[in-house]
C-alpha positions, 0 to 999 in steps of 0.5 A, spaced: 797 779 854 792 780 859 785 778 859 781 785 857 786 787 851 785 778 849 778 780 848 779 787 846 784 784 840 779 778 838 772 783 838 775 788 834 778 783 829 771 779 829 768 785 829 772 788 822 771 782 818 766 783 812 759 780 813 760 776 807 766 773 809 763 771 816 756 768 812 761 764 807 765 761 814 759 760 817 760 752 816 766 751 819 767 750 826 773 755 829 778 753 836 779 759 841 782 759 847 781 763 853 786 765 857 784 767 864 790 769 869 787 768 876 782 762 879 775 763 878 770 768 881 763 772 881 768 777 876 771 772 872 765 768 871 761 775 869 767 776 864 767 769 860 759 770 860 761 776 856 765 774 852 761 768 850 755 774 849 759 778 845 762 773 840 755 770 839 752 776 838 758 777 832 756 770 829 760 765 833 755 760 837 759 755 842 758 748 840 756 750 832 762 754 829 766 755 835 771 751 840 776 750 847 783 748 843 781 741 845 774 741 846 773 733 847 777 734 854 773 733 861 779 729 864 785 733 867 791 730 872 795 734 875 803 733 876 803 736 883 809 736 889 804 734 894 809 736 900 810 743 898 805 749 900 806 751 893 803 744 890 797 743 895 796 751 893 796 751 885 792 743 885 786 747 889 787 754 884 786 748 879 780 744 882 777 751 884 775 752 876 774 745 874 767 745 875 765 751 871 769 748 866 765 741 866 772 737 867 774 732 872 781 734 876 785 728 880 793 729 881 799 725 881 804 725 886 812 725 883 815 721 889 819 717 884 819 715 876 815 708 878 809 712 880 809 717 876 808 712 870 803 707 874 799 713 876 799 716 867 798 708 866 791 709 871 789 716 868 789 714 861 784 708 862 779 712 860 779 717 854 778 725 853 784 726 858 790 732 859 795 734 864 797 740 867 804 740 870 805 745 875 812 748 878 816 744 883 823 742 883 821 735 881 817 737 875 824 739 873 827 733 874 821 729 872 822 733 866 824 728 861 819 722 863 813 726 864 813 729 857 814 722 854 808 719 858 804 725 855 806 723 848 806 716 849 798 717 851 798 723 846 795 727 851 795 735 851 799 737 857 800 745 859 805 746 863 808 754 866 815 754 862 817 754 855 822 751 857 817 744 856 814 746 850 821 746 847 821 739 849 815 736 846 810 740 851 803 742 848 803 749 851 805 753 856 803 760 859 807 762 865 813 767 868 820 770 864 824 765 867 831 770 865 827 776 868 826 771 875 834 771 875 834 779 875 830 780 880 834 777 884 840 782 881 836 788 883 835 785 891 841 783 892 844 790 889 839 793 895 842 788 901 849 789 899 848 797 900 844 796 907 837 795 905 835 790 910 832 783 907 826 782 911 824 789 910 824 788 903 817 787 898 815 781 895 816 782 887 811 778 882 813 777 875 811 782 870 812 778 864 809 772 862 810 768 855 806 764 851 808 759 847 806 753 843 808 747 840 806 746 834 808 739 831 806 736 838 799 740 836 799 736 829 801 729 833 795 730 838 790 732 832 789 738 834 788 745 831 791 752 833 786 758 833 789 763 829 788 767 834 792 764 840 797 763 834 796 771 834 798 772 841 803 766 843 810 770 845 814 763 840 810 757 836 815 752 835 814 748 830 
């Protein structure tokens, strides 16, 4: 779901329920998550302030009966493969909105097992941390061990494939894997009746999924939002 029709779904429900009920659940204090699509800018930026207004002025005021899924978070390690283009691109998407976000980012390298346990070993020395596992080709074959050392160390972790999530991961939002495999289908059908490959376009995915982990929210001590509830594509619970 983008971003526009996720704020549009969360005002409208707001907006729908009655007075009273808003006033009688004033006193407890409710977890939405924000999902934003691309690294920050001016827009981005104007947007979550928006946002942020537009719930205030519907009776939800950050810091008093409204919180991020993990709001004591201001530490995240990256698993990134620091010797592909992609690694060193995705770790800056991610730093570049840190500091809006009031947390600190540091990566980890997956060279080897040993040093993926060292460096989650280090990370979790000081407390309110999460991680954030990014695509490579080692991730995937670190797979196993890094979703343990998150449980481990009960820290949150977000990662780009249900596929992790189903394995014990906290969260994931990223690409339709399937559909990946029949894009390519549809390329090789254009090569094989004479279309030339390096003429042909670059294609983006067009669906992304949501998924959630819920036993591994439980074990971390966390509470969904209903509302991202609402939204995730699977809730494994």
């Amino acid at each position: 779901m983008k971003r526009r029709e996720f704020i549009t779904l969360l005002g409208g429900a707001a907006a729908a329920w009655p007075l009273a009920a808003r006033t009688q659940q004033s006193d407890r204090v409710r977890r939405i998550g924000v999902l934003m699509a691309t690294a920050a800018d001016e827009d981005q930026e104007a947007g979550l302030g928006a946002f942020l207004q537009a719930l205030k002025q519907l009776g939800w005021v950050e810091g008093r009966n409204v919180q991020q899924i993990a709001p004591g978070l201001v530490r995240v390690a990256v698993f990134r493969d620091a010797e592909l283009t992609a690694g060193i691109g995705q770790f800056a998407v991610i730093q570049s909105v840190a500091s809006a976000l009031g947390v600190e980012v540091s990566a980890i390298n997956m060279p080897d097992a040993g040093e993926i346990e060292r460096a989650v070993d280090s990370f979790t020395q000081s407390p309110n941390g999460g991680l954030i596992l990014t695509t490579s080709a080692k991730a995937v074959v670190h797979r196993d061990l890094i979703i343990a050392l998150a449980a481990r160390y009960k820290l949150p972790m977000i990662t780009y494939r249900r596929y992790y999530v189903a394995r014990g991961a906290l969260i994931s939002y990223g690409y339709n894997f399937i559909e990946q495999f029949e894009l390519a289908a549809g390329y090789v059908d254009r090569i094989l009746k004479g279309a030339k490959p390096a003429e042909l376009p670059v294609q983006a995915p067009t669906k992304y999924e949501l998924a959630i982990n819920l036993k591994t929210a439980k074990a971390l001590g966390l509470a969904v939002p209903l509302s991202l509830l609402a939204i995730a594509d699977e809730v494994i619970e």
